[in-house]
C-alpha positions in Angstrom: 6.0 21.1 2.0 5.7 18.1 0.0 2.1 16.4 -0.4 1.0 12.9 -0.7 -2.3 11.4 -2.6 -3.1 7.9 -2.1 -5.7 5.6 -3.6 -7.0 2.3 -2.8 -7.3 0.4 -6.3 -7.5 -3.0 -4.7 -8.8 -3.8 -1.6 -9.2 -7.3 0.5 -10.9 -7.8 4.4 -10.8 -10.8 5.9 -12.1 -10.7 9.4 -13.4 -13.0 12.6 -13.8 -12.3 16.2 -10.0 -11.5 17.5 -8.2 -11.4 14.0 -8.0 -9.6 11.0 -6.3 -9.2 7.3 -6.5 -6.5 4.8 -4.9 -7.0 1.5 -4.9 -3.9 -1.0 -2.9 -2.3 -4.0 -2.5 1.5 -3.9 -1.1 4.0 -5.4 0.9 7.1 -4.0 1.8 10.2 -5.8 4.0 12.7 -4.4 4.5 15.9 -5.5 7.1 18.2 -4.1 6.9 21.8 -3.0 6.7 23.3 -6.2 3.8 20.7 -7.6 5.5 18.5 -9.7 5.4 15.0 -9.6 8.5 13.2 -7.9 6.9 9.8 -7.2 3.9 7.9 -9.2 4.0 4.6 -7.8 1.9 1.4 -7.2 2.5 -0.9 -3.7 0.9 -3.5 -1.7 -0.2 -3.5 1.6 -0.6 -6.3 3.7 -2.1 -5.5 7.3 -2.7 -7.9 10.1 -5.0 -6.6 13.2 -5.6 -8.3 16.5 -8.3 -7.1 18.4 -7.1 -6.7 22.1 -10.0 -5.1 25.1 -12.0 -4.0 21.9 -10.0 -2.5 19.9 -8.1 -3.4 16.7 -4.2 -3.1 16.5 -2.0 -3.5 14.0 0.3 -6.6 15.2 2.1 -6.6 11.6 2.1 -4.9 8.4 4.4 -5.3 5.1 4.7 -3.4 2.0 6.1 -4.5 -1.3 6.7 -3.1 -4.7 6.8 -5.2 -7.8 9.8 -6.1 -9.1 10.9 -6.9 -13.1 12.4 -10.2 -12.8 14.4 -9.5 -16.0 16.2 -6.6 -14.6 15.9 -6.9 -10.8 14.5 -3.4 -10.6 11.6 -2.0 -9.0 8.6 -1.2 -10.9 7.0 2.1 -10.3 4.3 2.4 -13.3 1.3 0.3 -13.0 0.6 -0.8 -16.4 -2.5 -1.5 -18.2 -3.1 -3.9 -20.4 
């Protein structure tokens, strides 16, 4: 069975009394059943909660991956200056 490891390298809360926003920049690695890597790549995460009888609930959510204007293409490798 494939396996998934993700970390939080970013990470943004904005909060009051009924709503909330979490901002963040992670990155997933999957590896498939033999252990090699088949995916090593960085995303945002935008998450919007609305607290309802107590409890928070996710009322929207939206992930992006950057993109190289030049090309068009999606880019996986987070790179360090």
């Amino acid at each position: 069975m494939p396996s998934f490891d993700v970390q939080i390298l970013e990470m943004h809360i904005t909060a009051d009394r009924e709503l909330g926003f979490a901002n963040s920049v992670q990155r997933v690695i999957v590896r498939d059943t033999k252990g090699d890597i088949t995916l090593d790549g960085v995303f945002r995460n935008t998450n919007c909660y609305h607290k309802r009888n107590g409890r928070w609930l996710i009322q929207y959510e939206h992930i992006s991956f950057p993109v190289d204007l030049a090309s068009g293409k999606v880019v996986l490798q987070l790179k360090q200056p």
